[in-house]
Backbone as ProteinMPNN parsed JSONL, in Angstrom:
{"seq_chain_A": "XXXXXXXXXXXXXXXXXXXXXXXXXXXXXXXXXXXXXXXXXXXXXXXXXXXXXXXXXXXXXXXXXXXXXXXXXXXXXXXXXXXXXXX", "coords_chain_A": {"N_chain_A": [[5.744, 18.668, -0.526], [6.35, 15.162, 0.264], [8.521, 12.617, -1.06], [7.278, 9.732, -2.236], [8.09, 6.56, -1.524], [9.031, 3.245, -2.802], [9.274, 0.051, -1.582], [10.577, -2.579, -1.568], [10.855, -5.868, 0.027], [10.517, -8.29, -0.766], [12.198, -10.478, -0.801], [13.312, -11.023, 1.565], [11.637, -10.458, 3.765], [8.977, -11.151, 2.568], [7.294, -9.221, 1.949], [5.831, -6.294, 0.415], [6.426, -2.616, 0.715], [4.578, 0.724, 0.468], [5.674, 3.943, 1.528], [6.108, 7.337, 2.701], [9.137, 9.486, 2.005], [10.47, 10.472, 4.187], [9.557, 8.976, 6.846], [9.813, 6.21, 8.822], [10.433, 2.892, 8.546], [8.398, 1.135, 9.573], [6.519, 2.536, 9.256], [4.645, 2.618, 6.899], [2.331, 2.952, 4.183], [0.871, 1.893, 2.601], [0.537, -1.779, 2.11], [1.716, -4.822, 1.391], [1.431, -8.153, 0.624], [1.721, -12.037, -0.169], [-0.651, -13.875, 0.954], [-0.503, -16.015, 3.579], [1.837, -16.97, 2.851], [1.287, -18.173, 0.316], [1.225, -18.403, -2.804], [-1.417, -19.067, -4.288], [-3.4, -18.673, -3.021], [-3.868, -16.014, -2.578], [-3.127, -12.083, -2.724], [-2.286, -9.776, -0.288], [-3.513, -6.195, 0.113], [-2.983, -3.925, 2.868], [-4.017, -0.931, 3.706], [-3.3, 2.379, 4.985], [-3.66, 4.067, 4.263], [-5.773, 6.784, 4.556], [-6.067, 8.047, 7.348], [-8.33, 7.98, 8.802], [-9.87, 5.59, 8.546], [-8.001, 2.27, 8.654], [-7.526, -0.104, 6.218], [-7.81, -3.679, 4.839], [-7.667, -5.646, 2.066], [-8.456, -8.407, 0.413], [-7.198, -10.079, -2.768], [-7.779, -12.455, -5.288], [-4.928, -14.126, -7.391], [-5.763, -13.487, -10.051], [-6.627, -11.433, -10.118], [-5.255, -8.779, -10.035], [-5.411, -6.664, -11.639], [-7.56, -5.396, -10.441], [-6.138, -4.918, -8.138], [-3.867, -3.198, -8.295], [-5.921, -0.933, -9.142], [-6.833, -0.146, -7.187], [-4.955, 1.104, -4.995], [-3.681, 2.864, -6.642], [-5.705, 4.334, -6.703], [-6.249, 4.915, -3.753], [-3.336, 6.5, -2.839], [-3.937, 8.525, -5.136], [-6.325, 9.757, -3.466], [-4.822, 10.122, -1.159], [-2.693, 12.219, -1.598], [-4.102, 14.114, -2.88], [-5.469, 15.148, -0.348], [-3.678, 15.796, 0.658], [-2.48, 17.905, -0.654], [-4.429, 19.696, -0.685], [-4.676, 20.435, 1.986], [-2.489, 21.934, 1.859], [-2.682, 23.86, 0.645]], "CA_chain_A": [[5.284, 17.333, -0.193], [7.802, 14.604, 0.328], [8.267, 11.852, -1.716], [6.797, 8.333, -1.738], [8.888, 5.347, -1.928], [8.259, 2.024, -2.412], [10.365, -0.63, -0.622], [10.566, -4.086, -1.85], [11.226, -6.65, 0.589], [10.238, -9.682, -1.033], [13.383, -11.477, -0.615], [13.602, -11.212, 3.232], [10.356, -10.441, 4.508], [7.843, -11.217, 1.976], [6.583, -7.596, 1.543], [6.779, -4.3, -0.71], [5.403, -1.362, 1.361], [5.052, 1.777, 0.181], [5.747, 4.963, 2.414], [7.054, 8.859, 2.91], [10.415, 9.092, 2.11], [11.372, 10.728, 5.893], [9.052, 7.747, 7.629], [10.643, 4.845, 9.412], [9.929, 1.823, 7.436], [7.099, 0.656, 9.997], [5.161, 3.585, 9.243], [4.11, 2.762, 5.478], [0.85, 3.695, 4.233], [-0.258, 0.558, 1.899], [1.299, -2.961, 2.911], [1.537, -5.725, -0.092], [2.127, -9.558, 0.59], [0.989, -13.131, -0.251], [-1.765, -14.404, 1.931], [-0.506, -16.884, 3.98], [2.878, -17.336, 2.007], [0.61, -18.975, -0.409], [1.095, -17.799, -3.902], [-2.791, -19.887, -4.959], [-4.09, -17.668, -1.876], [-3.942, -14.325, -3.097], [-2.837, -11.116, -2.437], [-3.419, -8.991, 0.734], [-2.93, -4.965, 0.283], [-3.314, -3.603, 4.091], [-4.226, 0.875, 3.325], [-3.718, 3.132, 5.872], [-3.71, 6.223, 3.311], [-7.125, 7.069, 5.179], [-6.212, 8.07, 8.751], [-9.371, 7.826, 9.642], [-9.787, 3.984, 8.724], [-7.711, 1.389, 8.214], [-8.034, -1.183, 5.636], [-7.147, -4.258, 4.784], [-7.953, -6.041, 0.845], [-7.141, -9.536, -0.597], [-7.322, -10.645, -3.793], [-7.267, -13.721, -6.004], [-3.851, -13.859, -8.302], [-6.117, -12.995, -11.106], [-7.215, -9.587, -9.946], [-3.847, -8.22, -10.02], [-5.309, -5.107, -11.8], [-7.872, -4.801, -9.488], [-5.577, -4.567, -6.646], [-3.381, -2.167, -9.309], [-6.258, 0.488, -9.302], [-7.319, 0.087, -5.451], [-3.402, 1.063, -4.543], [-3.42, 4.169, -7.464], [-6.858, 5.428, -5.927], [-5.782, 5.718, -2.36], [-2.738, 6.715, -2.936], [-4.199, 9.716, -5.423], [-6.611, 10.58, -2.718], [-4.116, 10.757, -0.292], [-1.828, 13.379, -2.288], [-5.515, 15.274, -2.84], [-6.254, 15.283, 0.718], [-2.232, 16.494, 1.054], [-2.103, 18.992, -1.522], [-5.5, 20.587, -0.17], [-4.387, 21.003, 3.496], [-1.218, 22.623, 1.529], [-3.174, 25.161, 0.112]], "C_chain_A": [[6.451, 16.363, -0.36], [7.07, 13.301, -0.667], [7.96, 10.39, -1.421], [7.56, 7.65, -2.252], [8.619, 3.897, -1.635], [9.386, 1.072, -2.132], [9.703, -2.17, -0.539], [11.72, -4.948, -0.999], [10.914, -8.002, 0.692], [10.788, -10.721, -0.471], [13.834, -11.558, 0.919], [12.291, -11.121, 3.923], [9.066, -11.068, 4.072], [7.261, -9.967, 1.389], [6.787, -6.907, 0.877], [5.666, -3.52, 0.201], [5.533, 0.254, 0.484], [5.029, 3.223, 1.49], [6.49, 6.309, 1.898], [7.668, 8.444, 3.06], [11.28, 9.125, 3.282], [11.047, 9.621, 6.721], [10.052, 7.0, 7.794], [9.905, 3.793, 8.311], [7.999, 1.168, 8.331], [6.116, 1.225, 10.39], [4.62, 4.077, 8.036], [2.773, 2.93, 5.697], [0.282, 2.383, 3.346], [1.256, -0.638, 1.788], [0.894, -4.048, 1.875], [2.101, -7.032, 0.164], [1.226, -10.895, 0.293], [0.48, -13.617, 1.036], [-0.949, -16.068, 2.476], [0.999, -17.986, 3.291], [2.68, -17.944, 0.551], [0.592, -18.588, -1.687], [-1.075, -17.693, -4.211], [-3.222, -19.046, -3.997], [-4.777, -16.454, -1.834], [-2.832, -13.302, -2.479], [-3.381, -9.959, -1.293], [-2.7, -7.551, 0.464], [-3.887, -4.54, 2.184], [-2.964, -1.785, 3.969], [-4.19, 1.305, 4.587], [-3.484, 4.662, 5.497], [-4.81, 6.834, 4.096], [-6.638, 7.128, 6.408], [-7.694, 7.929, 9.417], [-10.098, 6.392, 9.979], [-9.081, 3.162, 8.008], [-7.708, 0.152, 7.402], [-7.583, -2.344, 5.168], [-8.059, -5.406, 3.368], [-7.869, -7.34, 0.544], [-8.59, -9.709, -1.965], [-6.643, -11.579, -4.392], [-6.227, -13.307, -6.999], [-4.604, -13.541, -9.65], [-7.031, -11.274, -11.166], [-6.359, -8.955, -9.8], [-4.34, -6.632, -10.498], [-6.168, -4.28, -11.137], [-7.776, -4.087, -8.293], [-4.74, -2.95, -7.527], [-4.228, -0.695, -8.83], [-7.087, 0.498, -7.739], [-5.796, 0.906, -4.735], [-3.111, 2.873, -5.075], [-4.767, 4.909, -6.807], [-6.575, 5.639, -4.614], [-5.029, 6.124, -2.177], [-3.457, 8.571, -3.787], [-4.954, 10.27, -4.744], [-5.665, 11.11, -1.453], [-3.409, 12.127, -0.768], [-2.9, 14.398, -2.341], [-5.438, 15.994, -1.867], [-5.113, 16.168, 0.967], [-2.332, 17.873, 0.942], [-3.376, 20.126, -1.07], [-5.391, 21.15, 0.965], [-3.345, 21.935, 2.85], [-1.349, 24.462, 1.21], [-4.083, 26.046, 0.752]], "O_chain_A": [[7.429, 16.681, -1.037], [5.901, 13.033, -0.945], [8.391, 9.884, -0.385], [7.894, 7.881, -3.414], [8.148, 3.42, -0.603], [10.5, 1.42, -2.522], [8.825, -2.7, 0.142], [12.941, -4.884, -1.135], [10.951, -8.737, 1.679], [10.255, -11.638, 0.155], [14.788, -12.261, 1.252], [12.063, -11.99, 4.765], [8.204, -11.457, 4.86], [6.782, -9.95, 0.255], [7.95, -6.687, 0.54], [4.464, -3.747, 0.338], [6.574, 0.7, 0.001], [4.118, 3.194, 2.317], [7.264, 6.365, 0.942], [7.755, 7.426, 3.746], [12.262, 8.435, 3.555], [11.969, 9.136, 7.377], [11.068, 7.022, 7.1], [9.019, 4.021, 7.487], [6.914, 0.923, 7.803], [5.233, 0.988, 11.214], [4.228, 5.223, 7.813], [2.138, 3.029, 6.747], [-0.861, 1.992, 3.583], [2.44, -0.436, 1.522], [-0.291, -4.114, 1.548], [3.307, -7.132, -0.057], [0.02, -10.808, 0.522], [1.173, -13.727, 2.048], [-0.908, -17.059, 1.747], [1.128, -19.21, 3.27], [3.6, -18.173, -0.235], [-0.583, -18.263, -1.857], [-1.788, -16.692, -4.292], [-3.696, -18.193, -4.746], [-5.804, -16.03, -1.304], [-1.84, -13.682, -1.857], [-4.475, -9.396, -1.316], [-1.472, -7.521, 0.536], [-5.037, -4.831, 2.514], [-1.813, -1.375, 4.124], [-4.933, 0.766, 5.407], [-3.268, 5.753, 6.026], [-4.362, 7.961, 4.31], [-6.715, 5.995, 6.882], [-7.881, 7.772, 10.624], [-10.653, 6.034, 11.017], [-9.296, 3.113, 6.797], [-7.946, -0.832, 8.102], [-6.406, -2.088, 4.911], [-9.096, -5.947, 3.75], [-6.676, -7.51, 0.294], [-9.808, -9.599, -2.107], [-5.43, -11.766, -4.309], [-6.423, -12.224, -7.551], [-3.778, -13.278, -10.525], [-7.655, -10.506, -11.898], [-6.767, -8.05, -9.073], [-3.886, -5.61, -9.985], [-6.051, -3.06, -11.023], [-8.468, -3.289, -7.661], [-5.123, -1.808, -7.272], [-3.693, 0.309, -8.361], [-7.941, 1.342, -7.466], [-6.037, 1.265, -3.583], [-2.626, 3.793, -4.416], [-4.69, 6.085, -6.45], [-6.69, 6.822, -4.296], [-5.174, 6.622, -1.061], [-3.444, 9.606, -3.121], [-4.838, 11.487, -4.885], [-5.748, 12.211, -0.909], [-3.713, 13.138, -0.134], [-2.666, 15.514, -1.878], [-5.346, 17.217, -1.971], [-5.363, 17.27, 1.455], [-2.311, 18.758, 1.798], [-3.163, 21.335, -1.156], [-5.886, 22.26, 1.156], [-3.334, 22.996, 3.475], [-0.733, 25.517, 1.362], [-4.413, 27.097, 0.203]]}, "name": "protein", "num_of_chains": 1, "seq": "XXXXXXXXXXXXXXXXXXXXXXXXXXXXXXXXXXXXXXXXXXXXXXXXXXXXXXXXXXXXXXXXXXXXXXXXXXXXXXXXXXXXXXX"}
């Protein structure tokens, strides 16, 4: 299985994506930026660990750990879903 990397582009784009390490950059799997440049706005994560549907999250700057364990659960089902086709 290849490795996931996460790719902070705060400082030029706004974004941190995370993706497979072979992927092009504009083929991450969960997509992380302020709503509207807006700090007071929130937070939008945009999932596409789920090929089958796309999703897209926000949260208020005080749910930070909510977004935290929405990010670690699709992410560990993805590796599941990986590691099961593997086998």
């Amino acid at each position: 299985m290849s490795i996931l990397r996460c790719i902070d582009r705060r400082f030029e784009t706004g974004e941190i994506f995370i993706k497979w390490d072979e992927t092009i950059d504009d083929e991450w799997l969960i997509l992380i930026y302020i709503k509207n440049n807006s700090p007071d706005e929130g937070i939008v994560i945009e999932d596409k660990t789920n090929e089958e549907k796309n999703i897209s999250h926000e949260f208020k700057p005080s749910e930070i750990f909510k977004a935290s364990d929405l990010m670690v659960d699709s992410l560990t089902q993805l590796i599941a879903k990986k590691r099961s086709k593997n086998n």
